[in-house]
C-alpha positions in Angstrom: -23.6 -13.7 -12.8 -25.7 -16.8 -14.5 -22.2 -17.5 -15.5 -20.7 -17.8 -12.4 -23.5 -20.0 -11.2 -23.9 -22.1 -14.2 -20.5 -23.5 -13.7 -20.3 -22.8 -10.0 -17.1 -20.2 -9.7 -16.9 -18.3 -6.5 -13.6 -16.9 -7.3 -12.9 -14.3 -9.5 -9.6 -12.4 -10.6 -9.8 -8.5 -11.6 -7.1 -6.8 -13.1 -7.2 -3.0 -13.1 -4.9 -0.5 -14.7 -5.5 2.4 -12.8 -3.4 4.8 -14.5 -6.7 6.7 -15.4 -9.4 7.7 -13.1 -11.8 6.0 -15.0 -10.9 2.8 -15.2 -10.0 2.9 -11.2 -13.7 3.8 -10.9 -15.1 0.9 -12.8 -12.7 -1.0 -10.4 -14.8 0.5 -7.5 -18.3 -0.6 -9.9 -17.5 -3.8 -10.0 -16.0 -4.6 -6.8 -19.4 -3.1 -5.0 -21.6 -5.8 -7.4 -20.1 -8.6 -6.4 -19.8 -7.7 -2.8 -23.7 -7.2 -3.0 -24.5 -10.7 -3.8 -27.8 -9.8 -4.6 -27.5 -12.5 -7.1 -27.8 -15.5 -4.8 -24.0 -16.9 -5.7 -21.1 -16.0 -3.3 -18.1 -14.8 -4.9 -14.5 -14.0 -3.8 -13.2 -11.1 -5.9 -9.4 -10.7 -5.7 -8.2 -7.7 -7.0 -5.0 -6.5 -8.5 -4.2 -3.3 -9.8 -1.7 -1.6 -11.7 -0.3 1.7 -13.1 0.8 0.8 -16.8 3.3 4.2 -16.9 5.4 2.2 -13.9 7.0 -1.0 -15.5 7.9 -3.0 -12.2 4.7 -5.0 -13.1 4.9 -7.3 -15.7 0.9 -8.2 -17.1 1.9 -11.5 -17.4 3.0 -11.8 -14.0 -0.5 -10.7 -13.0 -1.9 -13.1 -15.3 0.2 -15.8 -13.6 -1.1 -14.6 -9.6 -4.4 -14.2 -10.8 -4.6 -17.6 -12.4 -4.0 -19.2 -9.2 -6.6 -17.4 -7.5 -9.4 -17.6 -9.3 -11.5 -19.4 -12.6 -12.7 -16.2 -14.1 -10.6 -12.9 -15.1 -11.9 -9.4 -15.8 -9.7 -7.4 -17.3 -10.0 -3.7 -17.6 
């Protein structure tokens, strides 16, 4: 979070392969912290997900839609 407010993002990308249970449940972690905002900083997650044994999905397509949403990407 200090650096999301040091250089003032409020929009962050999050890219989930959710092919196993526990990376959909980190998915769930780290959407409830920055819906929270106990930190004092607003910030608009936008999530995508995918399942990596289905191949319609290219990651670099992902990359490309989540670029346009937000300055920061988590990917998991």
């Amino acid at each position: 979070m200090k650096i999301f407010r040091e250089y003032d993002w409020h929009h962050v990308s999050l890219i989930v392969d959710e092919s196993e249970l526990s990376n959909t449940l980190i998915k769930i972690n780290i959407q409830t912290i920055f819906k929270e905002s106990e930190f004092g900083h607003e910030i608009k997650l936008d999530t995508q997900s995918f399942d990596k044994r289905e191949n319609r999905t290219t990651y670099k397509k992902l990359l490309q839609q989540s670029s346009r949403a937000a300055r920061g990407i988590i990917d998991h």
